[in-house]
KOLNUMI-903244 format. One line per field, with one value per atom (N, C-alpha, C): residue in three letters; atom name; x, y, z; residue number from 1. Coordinates in steps of 0.05 Angstrom, whole numbers, always signed. Atoms other than C-alpha are relative to their C-alpha. Example, Ala and Ser with C-alpha at 12.3 -4.5 7.8 and 13.67 -1.06 7.14 Angstrom:
<atoms>
residu <- [Ala, Ala, Ala, Ser, Ser, Ser]
atome <- [N, CA, C, N, CA, C]
east <- [+18, +246, +18, -16, +273, -15]
north <- [-24, -90, +24, -24, -21, +22]
up <- [+0, +156, +0, -1, +143, +14]
num <- [1, 1, 1, 2, 2, 2]
</atoms>
This chain:
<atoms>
residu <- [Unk, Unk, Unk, Unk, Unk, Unk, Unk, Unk, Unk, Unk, Unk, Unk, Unk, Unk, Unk, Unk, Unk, Unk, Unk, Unk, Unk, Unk, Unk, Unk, Unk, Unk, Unk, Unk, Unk, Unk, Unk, Unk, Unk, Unk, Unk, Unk, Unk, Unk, Unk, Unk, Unk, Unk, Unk, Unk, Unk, Unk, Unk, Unk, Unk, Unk, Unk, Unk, Unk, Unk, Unk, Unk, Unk, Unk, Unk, Unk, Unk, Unk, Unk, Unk, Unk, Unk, Unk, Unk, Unk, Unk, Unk, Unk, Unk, Unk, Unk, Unk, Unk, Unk, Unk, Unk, Unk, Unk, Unk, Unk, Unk, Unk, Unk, Unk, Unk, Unk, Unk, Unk, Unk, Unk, Unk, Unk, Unk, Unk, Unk, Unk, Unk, Unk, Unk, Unk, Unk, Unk, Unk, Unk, Unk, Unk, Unk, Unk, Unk, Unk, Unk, Unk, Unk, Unk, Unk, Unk, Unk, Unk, Unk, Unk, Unk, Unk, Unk, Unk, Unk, Unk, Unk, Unk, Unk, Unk, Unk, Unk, Unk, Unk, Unk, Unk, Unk, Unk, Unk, Unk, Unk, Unk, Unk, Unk, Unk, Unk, Unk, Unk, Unk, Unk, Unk, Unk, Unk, Unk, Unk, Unk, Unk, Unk, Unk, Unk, Unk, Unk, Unk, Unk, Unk, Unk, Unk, Unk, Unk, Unk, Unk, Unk, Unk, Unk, Unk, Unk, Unk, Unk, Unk, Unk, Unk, Unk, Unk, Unk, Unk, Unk, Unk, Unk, Unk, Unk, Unk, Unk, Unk, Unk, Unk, Unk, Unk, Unk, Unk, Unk, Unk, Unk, Unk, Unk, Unk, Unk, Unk, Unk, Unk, Unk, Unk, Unk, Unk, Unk, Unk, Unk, Unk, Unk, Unk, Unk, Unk, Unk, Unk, Unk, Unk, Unk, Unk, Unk, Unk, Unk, Unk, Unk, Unk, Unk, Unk, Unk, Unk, Unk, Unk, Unk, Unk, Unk, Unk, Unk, Unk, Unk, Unk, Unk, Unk, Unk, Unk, Unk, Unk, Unk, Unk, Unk, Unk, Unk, Unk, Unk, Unk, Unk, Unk, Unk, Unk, Unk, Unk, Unk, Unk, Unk, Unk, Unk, Unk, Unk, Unk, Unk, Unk, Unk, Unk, Unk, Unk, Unk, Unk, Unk, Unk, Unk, Unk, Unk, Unk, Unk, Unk, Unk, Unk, Unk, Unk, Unk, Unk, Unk, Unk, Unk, Unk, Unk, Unk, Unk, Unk, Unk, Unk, Unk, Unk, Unk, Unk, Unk, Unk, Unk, Unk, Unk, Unk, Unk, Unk, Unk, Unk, Unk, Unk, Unk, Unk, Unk, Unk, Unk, Unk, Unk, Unk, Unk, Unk, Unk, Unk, Unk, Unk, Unk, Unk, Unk, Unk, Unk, Unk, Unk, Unk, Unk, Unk, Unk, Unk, Unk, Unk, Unk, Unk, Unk, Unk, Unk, Unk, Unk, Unk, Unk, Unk, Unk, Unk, Unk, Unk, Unk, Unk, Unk, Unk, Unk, Unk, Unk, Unk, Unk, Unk, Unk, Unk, Unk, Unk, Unk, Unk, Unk, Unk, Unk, Unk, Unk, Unk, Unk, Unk, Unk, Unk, Unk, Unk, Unk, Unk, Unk, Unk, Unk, Unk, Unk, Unk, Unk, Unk, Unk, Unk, Unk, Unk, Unk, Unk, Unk, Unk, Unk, Unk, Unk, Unk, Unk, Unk, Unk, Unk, Unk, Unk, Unk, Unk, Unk, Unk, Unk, Unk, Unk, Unk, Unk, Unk, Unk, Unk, Unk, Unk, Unk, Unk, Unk, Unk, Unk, Unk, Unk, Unk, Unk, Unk, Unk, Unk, Unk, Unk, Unk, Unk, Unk, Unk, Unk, Unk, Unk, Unk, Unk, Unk, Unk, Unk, Unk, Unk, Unk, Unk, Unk, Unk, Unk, Unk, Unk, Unk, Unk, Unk, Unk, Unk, Unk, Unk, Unk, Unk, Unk, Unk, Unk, Unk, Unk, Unk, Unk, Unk, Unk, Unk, Unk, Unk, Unk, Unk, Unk, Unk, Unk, Unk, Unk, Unk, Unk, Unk, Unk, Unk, Unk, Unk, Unk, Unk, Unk, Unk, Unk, Unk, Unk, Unk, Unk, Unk, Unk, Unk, Unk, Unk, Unk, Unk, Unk, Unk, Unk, Unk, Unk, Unk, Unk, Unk, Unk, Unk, Unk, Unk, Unk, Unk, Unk, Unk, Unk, Unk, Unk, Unk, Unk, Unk, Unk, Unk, Unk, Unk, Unk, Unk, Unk, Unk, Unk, Unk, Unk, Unk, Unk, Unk, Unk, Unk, Unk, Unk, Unk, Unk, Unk, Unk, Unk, Unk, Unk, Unk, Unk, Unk, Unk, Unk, Unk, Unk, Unk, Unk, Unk, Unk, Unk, Unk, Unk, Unk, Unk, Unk, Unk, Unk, Unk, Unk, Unk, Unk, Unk, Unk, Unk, Unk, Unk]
atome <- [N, CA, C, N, CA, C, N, CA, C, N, CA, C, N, CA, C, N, CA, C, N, CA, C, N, CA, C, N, CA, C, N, CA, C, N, CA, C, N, CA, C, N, CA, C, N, CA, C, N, CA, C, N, CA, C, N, CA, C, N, CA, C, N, CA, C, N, CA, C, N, CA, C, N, CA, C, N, CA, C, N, CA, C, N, CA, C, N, CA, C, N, CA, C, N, CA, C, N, CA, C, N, CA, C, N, CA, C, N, CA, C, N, CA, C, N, CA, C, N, CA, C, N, CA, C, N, CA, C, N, CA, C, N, CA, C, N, CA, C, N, CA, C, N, CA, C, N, CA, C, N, CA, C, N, CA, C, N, CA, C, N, CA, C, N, CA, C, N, CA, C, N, CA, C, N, CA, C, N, CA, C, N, CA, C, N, CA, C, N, CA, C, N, CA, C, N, CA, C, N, CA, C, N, CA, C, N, CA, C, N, CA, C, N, CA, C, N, CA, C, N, CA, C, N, CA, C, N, CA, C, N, CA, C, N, CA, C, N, CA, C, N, CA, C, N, CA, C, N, CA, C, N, CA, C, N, CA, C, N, CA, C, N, CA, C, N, CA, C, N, CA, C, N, CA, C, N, CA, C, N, CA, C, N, CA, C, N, CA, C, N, CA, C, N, CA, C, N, CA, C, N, CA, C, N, CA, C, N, CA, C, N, CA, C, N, CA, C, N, CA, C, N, CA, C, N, CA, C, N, CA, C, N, CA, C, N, CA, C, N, CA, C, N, CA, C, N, CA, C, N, CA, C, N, CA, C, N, CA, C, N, CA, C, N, CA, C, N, CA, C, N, CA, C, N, CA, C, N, CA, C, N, CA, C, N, CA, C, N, CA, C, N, CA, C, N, CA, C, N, CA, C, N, CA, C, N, CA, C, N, CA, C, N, CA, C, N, CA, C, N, CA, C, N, CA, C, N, CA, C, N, CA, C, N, CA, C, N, CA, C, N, CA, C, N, CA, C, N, CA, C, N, CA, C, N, CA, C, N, CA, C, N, CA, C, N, CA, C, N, CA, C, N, CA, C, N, CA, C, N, CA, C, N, CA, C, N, CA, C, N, CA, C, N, CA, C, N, CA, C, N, CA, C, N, CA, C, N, CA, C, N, CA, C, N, CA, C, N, CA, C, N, CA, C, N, CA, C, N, CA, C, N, CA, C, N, CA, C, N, CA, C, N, CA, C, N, CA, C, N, CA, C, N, CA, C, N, CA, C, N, CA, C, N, CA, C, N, CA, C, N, CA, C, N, CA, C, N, CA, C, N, CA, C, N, CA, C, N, CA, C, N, CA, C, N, CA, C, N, CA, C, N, CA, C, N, CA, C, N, CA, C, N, CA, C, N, CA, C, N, CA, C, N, CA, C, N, CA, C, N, CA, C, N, CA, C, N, CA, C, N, CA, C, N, CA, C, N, CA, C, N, CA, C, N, CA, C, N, CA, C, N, CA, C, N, CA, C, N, CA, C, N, CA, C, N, CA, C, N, CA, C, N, CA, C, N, CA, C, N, CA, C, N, CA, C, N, CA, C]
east <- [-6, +4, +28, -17, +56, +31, -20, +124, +12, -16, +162, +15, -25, +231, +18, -10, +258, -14, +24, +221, +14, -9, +258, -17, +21, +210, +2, +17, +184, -17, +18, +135, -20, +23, +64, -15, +10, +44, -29, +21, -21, -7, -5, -17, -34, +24, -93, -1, +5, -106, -26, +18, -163, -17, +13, -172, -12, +7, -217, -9, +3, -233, -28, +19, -297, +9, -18, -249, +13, -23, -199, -12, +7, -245, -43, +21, -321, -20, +18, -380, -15, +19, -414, +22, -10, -352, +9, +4, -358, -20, +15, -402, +22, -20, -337, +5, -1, -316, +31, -27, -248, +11, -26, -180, -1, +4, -201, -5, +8, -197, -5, -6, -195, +11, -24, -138, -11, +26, -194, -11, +20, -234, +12, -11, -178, -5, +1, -200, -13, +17, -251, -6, +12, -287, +14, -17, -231, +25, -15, -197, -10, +15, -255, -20, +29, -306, -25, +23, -376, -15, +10, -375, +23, -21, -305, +24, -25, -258, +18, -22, -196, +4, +0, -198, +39, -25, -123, +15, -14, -109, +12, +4, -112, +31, -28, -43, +1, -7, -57, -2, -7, -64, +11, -20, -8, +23, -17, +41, +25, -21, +101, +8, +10, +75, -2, +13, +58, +31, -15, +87, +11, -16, +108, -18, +10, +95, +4, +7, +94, -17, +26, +38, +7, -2, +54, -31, +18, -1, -11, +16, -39, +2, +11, -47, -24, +26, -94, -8, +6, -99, -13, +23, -151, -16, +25, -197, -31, +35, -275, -6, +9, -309, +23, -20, -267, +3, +12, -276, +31, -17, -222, +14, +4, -231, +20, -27, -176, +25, -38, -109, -8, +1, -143, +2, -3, -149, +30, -25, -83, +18, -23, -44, -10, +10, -90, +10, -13, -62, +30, -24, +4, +28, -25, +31, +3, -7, +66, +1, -7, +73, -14, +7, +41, +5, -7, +74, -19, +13, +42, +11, -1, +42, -6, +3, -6, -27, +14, -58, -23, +39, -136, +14, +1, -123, -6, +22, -171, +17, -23, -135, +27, -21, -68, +3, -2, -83, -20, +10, -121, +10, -19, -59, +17, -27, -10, -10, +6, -54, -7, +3, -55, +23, -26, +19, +5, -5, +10, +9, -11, +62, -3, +2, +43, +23, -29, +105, -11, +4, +95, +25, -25, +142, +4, +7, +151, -6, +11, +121, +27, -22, +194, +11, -11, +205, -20, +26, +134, +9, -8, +150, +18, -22, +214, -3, -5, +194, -22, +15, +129, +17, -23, +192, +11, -5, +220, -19, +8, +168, -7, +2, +149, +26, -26, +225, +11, -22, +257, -35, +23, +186, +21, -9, +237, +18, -20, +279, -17, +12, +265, +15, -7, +268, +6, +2, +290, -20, +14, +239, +13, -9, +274, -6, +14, +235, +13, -8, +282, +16, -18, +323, -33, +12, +255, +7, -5, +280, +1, +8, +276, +26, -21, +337, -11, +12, +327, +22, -24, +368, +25, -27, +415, +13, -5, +434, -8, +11, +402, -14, +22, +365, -22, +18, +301, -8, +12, +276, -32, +23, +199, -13, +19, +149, -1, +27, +123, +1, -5, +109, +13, -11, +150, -17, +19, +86, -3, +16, +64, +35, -21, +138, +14, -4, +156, -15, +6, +99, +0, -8, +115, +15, -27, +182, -8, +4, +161, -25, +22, +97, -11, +27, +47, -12, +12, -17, -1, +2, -39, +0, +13, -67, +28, -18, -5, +32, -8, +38, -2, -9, +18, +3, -7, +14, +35, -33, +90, +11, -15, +90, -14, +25, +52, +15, -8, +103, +5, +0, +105, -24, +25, +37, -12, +5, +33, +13, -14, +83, -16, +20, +40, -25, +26, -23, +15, -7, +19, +2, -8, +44, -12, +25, -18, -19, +17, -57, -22, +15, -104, -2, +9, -141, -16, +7, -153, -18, +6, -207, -18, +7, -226, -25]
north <- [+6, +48, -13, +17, -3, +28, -24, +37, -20, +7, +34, +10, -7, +39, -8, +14, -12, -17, +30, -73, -10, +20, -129, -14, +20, -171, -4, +9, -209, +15, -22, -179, -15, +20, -206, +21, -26, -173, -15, +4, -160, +24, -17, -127, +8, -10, -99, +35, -22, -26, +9, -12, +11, -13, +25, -40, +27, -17, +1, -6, +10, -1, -21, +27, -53, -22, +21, -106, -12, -1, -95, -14, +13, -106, +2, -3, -119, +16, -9, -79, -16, +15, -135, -1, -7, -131, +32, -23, -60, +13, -6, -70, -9, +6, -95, +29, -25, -28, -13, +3, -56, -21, +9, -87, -28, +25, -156, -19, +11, -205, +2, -8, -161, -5, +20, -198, -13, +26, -253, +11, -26, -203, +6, -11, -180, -12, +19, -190, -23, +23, -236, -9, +9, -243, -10, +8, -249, -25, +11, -297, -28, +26, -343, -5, +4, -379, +3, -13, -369, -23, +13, -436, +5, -5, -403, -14, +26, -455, +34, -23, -408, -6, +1, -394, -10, +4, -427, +17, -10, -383, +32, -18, -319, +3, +3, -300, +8, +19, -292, -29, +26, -366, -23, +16, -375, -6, +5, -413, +18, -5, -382, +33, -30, -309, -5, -1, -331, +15, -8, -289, +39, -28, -219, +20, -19, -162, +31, -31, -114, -3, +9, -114, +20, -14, -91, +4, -14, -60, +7, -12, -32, +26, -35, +45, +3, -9, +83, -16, +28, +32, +18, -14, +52, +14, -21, +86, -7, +10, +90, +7, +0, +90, +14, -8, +128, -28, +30, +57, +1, +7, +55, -20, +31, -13, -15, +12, -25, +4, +6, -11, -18, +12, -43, -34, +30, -111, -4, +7, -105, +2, +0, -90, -21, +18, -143, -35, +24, -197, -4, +0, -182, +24, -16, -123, +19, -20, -66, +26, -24, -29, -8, +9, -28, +25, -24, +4, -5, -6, +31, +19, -21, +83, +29, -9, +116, -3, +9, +119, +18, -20, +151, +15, -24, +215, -13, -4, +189, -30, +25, +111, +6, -9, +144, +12, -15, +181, -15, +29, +114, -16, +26, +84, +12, -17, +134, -4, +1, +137, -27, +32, +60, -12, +3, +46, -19, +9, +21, +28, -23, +55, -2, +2, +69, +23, -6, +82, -2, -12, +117, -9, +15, +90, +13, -4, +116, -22, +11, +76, -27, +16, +46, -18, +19, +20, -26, +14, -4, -35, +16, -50, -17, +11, -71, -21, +10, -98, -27, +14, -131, -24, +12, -165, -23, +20, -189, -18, +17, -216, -18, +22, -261, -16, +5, -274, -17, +7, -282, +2, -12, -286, -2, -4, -299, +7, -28, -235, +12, -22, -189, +24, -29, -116, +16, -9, -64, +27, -30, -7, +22, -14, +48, +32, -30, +97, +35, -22, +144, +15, -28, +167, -17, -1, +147, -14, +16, +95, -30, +27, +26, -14, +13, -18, -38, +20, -73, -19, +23, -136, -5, -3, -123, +41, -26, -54, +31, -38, +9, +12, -5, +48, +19, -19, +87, +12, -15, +140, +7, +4, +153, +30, -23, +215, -3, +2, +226, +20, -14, +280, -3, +15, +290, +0, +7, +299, -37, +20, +233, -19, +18, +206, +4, -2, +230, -20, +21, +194, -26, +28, +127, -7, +10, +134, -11, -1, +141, -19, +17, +91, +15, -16, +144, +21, -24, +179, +24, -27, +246, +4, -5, +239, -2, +12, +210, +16, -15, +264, +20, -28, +315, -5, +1, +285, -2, +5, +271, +38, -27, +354, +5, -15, +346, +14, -22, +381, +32, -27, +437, +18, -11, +440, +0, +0, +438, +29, -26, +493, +28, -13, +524, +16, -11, +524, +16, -13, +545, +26, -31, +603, +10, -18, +629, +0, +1, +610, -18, +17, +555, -17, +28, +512, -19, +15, +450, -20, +26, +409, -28, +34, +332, -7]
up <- [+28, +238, -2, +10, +212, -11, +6, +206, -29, +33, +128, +5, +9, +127, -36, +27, +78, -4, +2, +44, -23, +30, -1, +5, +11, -32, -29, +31, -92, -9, +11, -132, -13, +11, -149, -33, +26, -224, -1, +8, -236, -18, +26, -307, -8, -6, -292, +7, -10, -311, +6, -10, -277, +18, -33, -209, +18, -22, -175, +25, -19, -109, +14, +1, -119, -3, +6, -145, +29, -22, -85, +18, -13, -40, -5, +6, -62, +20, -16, -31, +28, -24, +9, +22, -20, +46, +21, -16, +78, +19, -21, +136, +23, -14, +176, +7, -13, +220, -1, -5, +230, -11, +23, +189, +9, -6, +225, -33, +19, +163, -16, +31, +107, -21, +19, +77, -9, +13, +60, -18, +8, +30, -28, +22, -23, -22, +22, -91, -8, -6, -71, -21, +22, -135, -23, +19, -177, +18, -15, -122, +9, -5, -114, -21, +11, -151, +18, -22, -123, +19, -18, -82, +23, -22, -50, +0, +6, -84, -8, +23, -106, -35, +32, -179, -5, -3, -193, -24, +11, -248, +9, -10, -206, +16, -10, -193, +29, -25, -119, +5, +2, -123, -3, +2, -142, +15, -22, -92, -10, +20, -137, +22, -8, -101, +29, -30, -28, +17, -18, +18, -16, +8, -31, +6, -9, -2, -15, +23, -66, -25, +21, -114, -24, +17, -177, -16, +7, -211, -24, +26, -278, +3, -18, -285, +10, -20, -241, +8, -20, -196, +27, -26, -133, -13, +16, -182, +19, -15, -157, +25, -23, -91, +25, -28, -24, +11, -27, +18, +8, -8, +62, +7, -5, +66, -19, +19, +3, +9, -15, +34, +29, -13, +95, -13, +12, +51, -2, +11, +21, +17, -16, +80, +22, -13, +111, -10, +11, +60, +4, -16, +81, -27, +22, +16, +27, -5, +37, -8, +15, -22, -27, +26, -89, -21, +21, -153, -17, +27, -216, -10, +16, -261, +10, -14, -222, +8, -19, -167, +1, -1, -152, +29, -22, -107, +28, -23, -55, +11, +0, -56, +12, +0, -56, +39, -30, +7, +24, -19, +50, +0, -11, +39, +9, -11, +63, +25, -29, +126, +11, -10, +137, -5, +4, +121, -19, +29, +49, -22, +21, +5, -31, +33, -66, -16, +0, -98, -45, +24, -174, -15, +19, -229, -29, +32, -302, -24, +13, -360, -12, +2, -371, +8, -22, -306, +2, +4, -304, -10, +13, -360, +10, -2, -343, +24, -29, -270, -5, +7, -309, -8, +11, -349, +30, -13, -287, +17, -26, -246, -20, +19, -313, +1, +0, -320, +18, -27, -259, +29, -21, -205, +29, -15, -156, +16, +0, -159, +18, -24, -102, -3, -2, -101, +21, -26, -46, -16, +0, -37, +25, -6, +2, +12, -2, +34, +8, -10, +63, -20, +22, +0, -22, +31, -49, -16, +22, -87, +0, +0, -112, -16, +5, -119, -19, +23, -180, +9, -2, -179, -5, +6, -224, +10, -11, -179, -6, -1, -213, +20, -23, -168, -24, +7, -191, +20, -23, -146, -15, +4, -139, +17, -15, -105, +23, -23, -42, +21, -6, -8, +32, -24, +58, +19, -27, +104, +6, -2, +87, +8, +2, +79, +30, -29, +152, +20, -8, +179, +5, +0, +149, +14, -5, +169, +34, -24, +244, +8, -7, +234, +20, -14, +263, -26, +8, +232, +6, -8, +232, +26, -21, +300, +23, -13, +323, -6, +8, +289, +17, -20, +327, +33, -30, +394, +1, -9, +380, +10, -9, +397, +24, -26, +466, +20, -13, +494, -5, +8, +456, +5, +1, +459, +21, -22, +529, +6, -6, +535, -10, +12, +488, +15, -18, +530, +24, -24, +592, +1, -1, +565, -2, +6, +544, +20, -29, +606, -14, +5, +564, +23, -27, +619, -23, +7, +579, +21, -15, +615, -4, +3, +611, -3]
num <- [1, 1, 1, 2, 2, 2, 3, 3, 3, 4, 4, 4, 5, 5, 5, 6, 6, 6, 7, 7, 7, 8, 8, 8, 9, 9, 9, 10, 10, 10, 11, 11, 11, 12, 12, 12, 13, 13, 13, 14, 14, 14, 15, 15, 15, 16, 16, 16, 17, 17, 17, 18, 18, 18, 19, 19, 19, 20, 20, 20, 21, 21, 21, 22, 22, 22, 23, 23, 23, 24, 24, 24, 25, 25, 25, 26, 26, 26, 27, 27, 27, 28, 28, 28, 29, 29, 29, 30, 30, 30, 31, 31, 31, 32, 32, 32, 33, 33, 33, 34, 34, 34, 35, 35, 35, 36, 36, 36, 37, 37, 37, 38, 38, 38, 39, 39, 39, 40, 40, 40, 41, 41, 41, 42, 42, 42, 43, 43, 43, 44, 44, 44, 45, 45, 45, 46, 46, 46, 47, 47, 47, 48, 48, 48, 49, 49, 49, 50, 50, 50, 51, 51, 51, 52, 52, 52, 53, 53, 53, 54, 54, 54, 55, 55, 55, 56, 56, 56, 57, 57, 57, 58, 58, 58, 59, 59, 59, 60, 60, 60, 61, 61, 61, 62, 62, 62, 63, 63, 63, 64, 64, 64, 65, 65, 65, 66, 66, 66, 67, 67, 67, 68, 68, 68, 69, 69, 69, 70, 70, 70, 71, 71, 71, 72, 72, 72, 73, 73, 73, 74, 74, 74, 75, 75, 75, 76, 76, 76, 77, 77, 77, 78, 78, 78, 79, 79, 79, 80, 80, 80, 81, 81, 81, 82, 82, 82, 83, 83, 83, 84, 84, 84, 85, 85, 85, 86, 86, 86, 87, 87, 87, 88, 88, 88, 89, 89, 89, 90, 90, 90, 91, 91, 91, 92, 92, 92, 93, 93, 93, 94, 94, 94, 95, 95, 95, 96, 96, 96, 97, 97, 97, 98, 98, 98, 99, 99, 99, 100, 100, 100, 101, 101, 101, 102, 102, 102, 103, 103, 103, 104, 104, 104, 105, 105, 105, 106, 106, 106, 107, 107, 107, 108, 108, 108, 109, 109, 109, 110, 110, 110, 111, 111, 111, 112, 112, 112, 113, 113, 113, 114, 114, 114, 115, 115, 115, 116, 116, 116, 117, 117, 117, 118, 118, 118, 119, 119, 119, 120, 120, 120, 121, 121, 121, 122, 122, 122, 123, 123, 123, 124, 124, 124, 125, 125, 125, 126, 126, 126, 127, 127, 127, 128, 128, 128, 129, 129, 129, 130, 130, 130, 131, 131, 131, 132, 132, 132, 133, 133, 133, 134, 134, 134, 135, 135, 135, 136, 136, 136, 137, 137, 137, 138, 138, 138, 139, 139, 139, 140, 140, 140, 141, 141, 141, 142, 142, 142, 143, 143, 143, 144, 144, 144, 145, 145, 145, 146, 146, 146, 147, 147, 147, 148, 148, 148, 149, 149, 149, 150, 150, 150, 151, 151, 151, 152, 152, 152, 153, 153, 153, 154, 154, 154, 155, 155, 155, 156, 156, 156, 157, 157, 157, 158, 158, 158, 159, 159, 159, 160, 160, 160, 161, 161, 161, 162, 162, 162, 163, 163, 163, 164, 164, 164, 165, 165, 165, 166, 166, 166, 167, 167, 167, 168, 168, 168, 169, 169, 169, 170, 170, 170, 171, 171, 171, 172, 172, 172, 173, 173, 173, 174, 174, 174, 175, 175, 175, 176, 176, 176, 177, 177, 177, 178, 178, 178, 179, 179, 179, 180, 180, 180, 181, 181, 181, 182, 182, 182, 183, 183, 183, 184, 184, 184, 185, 185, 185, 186, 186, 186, 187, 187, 187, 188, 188, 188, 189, 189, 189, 190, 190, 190, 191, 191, 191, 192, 192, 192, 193, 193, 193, 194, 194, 194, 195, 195, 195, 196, 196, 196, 197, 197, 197, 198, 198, 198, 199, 199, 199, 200, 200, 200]
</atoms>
């Protein structure tokens, strides 16, 4: 998994509440097993017409945006379906982080374990960031994972959630799986002491 420390970027608004995870990435795309070309995938229907031309009003399409790696958001953004296949798109197009208001349980937690940070905002900030990416689109933000907070242009910071299981991981760019092997010595010592014969 992709390690998060810090991330300045632009910010792509997409002032869309209740993107659920059919939008993100449509159904016909979830016979793929693996994050190969998912990025293509994102948003497809609202990204393409249906001969595959890009729709040019579609603010990924817009050159203005190429390259930002924070997606601003609508509330409850990841609503719908589990498919793990939406933080795979989006971290396949090249975000890192996508704010909102807030996020679908199940969304929220298939992007912690794929190293897309969804980073919760209050209804104030929300606004305000909507403000700049209309404003100013090419003001960049810092996101800040180790103190939680998000540094604006003109210097406030806002701080944001996240629990520290998930926020440990990021830091270190390893999943669960990869979490605990980081204790294989303990857990070696572990078996020793007890006389566990682990065999292959």
């Amino acid at each position: 998994m992709a390690q998060f420390t810090t991330l300045t970027s632009r910010i792509v608004p997409l002032p869309v509440n209740d993107i659920d995870t059919d939008q993100i990435i449509p159904a016909r795309f979830l016979k793929a097993t693996d994050k190969e070309g998912m990025g293509e995938a994102l948003f497809a229907d609202w990204r393409y017409q249906t001969n595959g031309t890009p729709r040019g009003e579609f603010v990924l399409n817009n050159p203005t945006y190429k390259g930002a790696q924070i997606l601003l958001a609508g509330d409850n953004f990841g609503c719908g379906s589990s498919r793990e296949h939406a933080p795979w798109a989006l971290t396949g197009y090249g975000f890192r982080a996508v704010i909102s208001t807030s996020f679908a349980d199940i969304f929220r937690n298939n992007s912690l374990k794929n190293g897309l940070l969804p980073v919760i905002v209050d209804k104030d900030i929300h606004a305000s960031l909507f403000d700049l990416a209309e404003e100013a689109p090419l003001a960049t933000i810092t996101i800040d994972l180790s103190d939680q907070s998000i540094t604006l242009p003109d210097g406030r910071k806002v701080s944001f959630p996240i629990d520290g299981f998930s926020k440990s991981c990021l830091l270190k760019g390893v999943d669960e799986l990869g979490y605990i092997l980081g204790f294989e010595k303990e857990i070696s010592a572990y078996e020793q002491a007890k006389g566990i014969i682990i065999s292959n």
